[in-house]
C-alpha positions in Angstrom: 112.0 -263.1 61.6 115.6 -264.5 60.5 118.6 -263.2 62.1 121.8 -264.6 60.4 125.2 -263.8 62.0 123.9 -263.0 65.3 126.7 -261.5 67.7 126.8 -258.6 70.2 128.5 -255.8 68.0 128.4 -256.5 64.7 130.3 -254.1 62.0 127.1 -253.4 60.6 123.4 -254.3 60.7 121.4 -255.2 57.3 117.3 -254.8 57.4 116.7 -257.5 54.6 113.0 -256.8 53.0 111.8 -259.7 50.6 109.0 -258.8 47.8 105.0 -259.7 47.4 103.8 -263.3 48.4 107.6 -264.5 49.5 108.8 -264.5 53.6 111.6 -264.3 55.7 113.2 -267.7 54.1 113.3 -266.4 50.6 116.9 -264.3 50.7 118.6 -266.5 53.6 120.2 -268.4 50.4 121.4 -265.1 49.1 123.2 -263.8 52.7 124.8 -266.3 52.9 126.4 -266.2 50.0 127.5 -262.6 50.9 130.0 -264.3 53.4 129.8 -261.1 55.2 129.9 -263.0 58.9 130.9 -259.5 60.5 127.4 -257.9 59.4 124.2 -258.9 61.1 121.2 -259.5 59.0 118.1 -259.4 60.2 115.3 -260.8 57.8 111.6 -260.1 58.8 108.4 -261.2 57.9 105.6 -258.7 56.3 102.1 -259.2 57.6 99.4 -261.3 56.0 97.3 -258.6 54.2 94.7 -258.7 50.7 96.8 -257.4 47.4 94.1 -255.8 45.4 96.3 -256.7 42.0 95.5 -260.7 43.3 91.8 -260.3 43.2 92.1 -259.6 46.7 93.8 -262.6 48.2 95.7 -262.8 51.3 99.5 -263.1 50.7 102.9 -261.5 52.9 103.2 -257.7 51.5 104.6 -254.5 53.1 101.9 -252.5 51.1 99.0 -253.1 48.9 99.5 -253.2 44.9 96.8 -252.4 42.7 98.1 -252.7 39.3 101.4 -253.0 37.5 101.6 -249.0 36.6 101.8 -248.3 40.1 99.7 -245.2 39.7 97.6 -246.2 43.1 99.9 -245.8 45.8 99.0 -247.5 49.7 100.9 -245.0 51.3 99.0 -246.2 54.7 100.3 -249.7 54.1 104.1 -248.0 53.4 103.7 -245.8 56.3 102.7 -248.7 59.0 105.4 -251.3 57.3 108.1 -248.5 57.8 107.0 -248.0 61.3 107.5 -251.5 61.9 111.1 -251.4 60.4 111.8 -248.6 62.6 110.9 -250.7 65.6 113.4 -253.2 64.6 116.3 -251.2 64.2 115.7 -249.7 67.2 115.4 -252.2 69.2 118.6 -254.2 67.7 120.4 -251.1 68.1 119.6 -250.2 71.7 121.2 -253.8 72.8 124.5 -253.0 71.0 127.3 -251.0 73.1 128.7 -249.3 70.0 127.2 -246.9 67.0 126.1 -249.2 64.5 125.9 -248.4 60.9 122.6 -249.5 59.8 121.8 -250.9 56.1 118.1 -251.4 54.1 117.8 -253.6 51.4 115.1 -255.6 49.6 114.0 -257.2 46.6 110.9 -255.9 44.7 108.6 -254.4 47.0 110.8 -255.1 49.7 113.0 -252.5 47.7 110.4 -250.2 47.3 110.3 -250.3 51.3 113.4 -250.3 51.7 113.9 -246.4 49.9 110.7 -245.6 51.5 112.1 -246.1 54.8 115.9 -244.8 54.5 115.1 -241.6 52.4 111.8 -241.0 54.9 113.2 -241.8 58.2 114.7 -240.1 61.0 117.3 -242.7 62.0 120.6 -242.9 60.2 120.8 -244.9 57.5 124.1 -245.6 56.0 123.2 -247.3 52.2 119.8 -248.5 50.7 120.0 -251.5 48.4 117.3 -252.0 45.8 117.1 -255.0 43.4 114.4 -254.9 41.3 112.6 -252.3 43.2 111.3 -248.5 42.3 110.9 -245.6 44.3 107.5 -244.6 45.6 106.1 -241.1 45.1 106.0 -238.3 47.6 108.8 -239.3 49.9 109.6 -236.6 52.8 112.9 -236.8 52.9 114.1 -235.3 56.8 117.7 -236.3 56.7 120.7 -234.2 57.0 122.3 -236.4 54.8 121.1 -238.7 52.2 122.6 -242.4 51.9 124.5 -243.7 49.5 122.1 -246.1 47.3 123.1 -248.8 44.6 119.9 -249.8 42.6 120.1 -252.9 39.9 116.7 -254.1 38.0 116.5 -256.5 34.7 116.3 -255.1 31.5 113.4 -257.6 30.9 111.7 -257.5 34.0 108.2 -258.6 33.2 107.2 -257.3 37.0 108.5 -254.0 37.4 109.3 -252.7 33.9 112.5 -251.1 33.7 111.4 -247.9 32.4 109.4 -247.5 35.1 111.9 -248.0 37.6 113.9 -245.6 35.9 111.4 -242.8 35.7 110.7 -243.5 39.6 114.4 -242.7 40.6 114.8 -239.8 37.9 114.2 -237.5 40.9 117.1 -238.4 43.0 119.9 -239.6 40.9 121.6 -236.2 40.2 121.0 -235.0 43.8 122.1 -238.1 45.7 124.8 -240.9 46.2 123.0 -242.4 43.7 124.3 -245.8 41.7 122.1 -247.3 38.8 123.0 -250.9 36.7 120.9 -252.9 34.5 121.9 -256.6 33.7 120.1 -258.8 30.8 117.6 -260.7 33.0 114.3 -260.3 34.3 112.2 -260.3 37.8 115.0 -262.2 39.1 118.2 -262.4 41.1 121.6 -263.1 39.5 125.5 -263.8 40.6 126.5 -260.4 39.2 124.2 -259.0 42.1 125.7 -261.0 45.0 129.1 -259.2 44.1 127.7 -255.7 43.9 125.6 -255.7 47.1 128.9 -256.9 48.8 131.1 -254.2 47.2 128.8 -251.9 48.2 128.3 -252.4 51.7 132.1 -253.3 52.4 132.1 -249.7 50.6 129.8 -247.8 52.7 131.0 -249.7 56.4 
């Protein structure tokens, strides 16, 4: 686990979730290019486990995959993987002597995670970020009030097809703080992106 701008009371605190077969390392690159120094980032690691989709092979994942469509959904592997989030934020937050707004993004599965997490949790989550993510099914959302949440994907993501991304967050984007742009490039992150993730959370501190 990667913490980048480590101090006592940061403005804010970012949960940074990276996607299927990457680690902690992946988005440090990204951060930094935030040059948000007042926010804390904390990037962890997802366990070791087999990804059905990958014949089975051992690789970091917050959940199992078992195909493309998505239609199989390891909600044991998002439940335990949200737990485990949970546990962080906690802990980070109990050692700071002010509230602390707390933020959840990710890339890919990571994203996935990431609105698993803020729109299923009982702490207070102030934004979700989702770059080339989707929504799982059959959240259970218990919050008072839902967070704001910017979502970007590639039109010609060859990963996590657009449409699909689209039809996951059909349910929530009328009823929620709910922001959606596409950009003309695939399972990837661009420039463009930097700039909106820091709009939005200078936004939403």
């Amino acid at each position: 686990m990667i913490t980048i701008n480590p101090q006592k009371n940061p403005k804010a605190l970012v949960i940074w979730l990276h996607g299927l077969g990457a680690d902690e390392n992946d988005f440090v690159p990204f951060v930094k290019s935030l040059e948000l120094n007042n926010i804390e980032f904390i990037l962890p690691n997802a366990p070791l486990r087999p990804i059905s989709m990958n014949q089975g092979i051992e690789m970091r994942g917050w959940f199992d995959i078992k195909s493309l469509t998505f239609q199989y959904q390891d909600n044991q592997g998002l439940k335990e993987s949200k737990g485990y989030i949970e546990d962080i934020i906690k802990k980070r937050c109990a050692l700071c002597s002010s509230n602390l707004k707390v933020f959840l993004g990710g890339f890919s599965q990571g994203a996935a995670l990431s609105l698993f997490t803020g729109l299923s949790s009982n702490l207070k989550i102030s934004g979700i970020i989702a770059l080339s993510g989707y929504l799982p099914k059959g959240i259970n959302n218990s919050n008072l009030k839902d967070p704001p949440i910017i979502a970007i994907h590639g039109e010609g993501d060859d990963i996590i097809d657009i449409d699909i991304a689209k039809k996951s967050y059909s349910g929530i984007q009328e009823s929620k703080d709910f922001f959606f742009r596409s950009y003309n490039m695939t399972h990837e992150v661009i420039y463009d992106e930097i700039i909106d993730v820091k709009n939005f959370l200078i936004k939403n501190m």
